[in-house]
C-alpha positions as CSV (number, residue, x, y, z in Angstrom):
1,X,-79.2,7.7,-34.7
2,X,-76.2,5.8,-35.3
3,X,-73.4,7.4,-37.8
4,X,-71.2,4.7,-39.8
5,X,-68.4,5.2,-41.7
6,X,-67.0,9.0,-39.7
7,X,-69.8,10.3,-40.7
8,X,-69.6,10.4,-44.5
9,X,-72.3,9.7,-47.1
10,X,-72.0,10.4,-50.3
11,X,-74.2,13.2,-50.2
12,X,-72.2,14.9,-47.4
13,X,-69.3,16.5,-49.8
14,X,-72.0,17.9,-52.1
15,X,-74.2,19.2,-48.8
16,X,-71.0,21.0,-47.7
17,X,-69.9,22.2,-51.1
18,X,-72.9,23.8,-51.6
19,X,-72.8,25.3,-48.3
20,X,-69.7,26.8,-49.1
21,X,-70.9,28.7,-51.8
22,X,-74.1,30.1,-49.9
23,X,-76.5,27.6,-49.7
24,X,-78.4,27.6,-46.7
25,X,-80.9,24.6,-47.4
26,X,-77.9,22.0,-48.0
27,X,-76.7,23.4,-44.3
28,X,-80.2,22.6,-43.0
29,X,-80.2,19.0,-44.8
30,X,-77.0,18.6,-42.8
31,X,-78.4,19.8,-39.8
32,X,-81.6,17.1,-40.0
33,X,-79.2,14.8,-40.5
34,X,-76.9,14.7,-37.7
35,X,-78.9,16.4,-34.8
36,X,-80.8,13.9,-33.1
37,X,-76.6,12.6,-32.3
38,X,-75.4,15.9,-31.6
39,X,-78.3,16.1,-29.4
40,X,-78.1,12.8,-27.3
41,X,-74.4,13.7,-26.6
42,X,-74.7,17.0,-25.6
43,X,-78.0,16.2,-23.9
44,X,-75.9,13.8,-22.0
45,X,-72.9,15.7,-21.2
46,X,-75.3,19.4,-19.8
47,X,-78.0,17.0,-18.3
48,X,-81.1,19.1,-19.1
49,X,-83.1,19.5,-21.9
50,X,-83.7,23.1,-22.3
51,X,-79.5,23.7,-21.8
52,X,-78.8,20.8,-24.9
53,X,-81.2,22.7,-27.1
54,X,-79.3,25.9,-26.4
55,X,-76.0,23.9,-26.6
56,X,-77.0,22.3,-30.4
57,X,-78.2,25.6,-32.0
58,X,-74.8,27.1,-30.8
59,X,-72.9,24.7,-32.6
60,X,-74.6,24.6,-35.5
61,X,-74.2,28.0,-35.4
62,X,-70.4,27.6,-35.2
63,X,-70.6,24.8,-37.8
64,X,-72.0,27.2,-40.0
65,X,-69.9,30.3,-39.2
66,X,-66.8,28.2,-39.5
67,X,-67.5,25.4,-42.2
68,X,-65.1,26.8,-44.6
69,X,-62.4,25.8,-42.3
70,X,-63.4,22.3,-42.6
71,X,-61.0,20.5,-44.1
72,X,-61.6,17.3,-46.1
73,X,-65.5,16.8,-45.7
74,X,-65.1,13.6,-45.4
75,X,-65.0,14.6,-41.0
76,X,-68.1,16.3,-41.2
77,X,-70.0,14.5,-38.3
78,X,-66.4,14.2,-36.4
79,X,-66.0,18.4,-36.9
80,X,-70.0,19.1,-35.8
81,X,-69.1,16.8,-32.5
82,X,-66.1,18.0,-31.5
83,X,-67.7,21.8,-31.7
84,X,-70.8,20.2,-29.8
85,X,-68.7,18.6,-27.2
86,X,-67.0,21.5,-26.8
87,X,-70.1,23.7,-26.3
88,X,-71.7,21.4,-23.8
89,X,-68.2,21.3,-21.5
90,X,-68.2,25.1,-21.8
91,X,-72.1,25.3,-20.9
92,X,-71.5,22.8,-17.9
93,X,-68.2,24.3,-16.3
94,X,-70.8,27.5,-17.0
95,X,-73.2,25.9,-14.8
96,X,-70.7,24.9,-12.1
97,X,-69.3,28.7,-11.7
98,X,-72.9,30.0,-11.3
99,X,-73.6,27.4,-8.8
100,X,-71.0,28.2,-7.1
101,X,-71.4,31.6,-7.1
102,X,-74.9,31.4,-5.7
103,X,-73.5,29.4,-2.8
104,X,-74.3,26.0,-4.3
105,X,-77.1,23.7,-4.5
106,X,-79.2,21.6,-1.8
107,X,-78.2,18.6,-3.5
108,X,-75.6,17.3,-2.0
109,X,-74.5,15.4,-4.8
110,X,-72.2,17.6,-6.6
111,X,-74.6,20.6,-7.4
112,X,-76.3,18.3,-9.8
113,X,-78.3,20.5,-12.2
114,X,-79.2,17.4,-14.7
115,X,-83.0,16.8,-15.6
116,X,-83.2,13.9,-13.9
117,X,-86.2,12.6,-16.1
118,X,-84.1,12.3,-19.2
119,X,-84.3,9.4,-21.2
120,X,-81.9,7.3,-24.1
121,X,-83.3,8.0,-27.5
122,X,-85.0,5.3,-29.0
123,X,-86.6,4.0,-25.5
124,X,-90.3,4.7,-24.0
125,X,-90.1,6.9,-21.3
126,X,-91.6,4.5,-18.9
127,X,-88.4,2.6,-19.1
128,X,-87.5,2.2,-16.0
129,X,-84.1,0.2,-16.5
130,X,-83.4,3.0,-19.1
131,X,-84.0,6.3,-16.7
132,X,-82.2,4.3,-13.9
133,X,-79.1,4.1,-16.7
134,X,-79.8,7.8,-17.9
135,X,-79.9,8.9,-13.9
136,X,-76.8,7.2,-13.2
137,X,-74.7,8.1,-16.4
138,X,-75.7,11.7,-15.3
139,X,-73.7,11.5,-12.2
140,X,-70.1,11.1,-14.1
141,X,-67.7,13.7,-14.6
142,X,-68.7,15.4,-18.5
143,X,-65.8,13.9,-19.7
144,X,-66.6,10.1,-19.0
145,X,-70.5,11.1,-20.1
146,X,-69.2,12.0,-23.2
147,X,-67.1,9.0,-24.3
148,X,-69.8,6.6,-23.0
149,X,-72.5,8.4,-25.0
150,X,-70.6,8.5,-27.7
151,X,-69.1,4.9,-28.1
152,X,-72.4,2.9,-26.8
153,X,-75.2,5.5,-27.5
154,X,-73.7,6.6,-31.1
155,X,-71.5,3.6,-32.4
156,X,-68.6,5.5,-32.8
157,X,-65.0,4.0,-32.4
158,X,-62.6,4.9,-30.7
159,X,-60.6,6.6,-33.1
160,X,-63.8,8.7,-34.1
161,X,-64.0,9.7,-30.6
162,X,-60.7,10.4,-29.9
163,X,-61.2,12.5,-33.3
164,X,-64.0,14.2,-31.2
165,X,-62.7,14.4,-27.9
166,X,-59.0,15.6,-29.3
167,X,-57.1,13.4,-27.6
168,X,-55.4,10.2,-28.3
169,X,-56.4,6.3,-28.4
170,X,-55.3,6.1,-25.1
171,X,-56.7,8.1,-23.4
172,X,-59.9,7.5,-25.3
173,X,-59.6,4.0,-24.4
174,X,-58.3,5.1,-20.6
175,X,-61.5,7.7,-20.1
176,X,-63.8,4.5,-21.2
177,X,-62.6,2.0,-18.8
178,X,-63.0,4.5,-16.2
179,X,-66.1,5.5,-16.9
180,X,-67.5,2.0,-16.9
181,X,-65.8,1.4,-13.4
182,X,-67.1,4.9,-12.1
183,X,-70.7,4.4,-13.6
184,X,-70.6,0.2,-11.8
185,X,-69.8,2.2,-8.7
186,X,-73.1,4.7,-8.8
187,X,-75.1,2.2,-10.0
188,X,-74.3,-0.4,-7.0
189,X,-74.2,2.9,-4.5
190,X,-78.2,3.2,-6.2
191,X,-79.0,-0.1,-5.4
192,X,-77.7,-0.5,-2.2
């Protein structure tokens, strides 16, 4: 699912007026509507399947709890990343503490807790080319998954992200070029 535009439709104001005055239903249409994205990036940031699941229902949960805090609904898809992004860095420095705790993992590559099987939306899970991409996306740092999930998996820009990730152009722009040069690096380290 690719969101145009920041994530406005016109049916998005009314969806979120409506949930400001109680209405549950227009939170669930909003819900449908942006969760399969929410999902991917969070998906790719935790690296398992079960953990994303937990991740998205927490943030919608937020979304919910919080919504009339939202200013301008116009952001809508830019607010319910951010909190989703948010969730999933808090769920995998989480997962990194309890590793640590119980003395680590026999992985030696960084403790790696990631579901190793997932795949890019949109692809047939035979896809080879795709889990090799998914595998090697799931070694960078959260931060780098993030920003390459959410500019080449999402179409968002980089001011949208930078929206998400809350921090500036730059360092939107920065975190990309890195992650592309860390994620050529794994994937030549995989082939070789």
């Amino acid at each position: 699912m690719v969101v145009k535009n920041g994530g406005f439709s016109e049916d998005d104001a009314v969806l979120i007026a409506k949930v400001k005055k109680g209405d549950t239903q227009a939170f669930e249409e909003l819900m449908l509507k942006y969760e399969d994205g929410v999902y991917n990036v969070v998906a790719g940031i935790v690296g398992s399947y079960h953990d994303a699941s937990d991740v998205v229902q927490e943030a919608f949960f937020k979304a919910y709890v919080n919504i009339r805090k939202l200013k301008g609904e116009k952001k809508f898809a830019a607010w319910v990343y951010t909190i989703a992004v948010n969730c999933a860095k808090n769920r995998y420095k989480q997962q990194k503490r309890e590793e640590k705790r119980d003395g680590g993992s026999e992985d030696s590559n960084a403790g790696s807790v990631r579901d190793d099987s997932m795949q890019v939306e949109g692809v047939a899970e035979n896809n080879e080319t795709t889990e090799f991409v998914a595998q090697s996306i799931g070694k960078l740092s959260p931060e780098h998954r993030a920003v390459l999930i959410l500019r080449h998996m999402q179409g968002m820009g980089y001011d949208e992200i930078a929206k998400v990730m809350k921090c500036s152009l730059g360092t939107v722009k920065s975190r990309i070029a890195r992650a592309r040069e860390s994620l050529a690096v794994v994937i030549r380290d995989k082939i070789n």
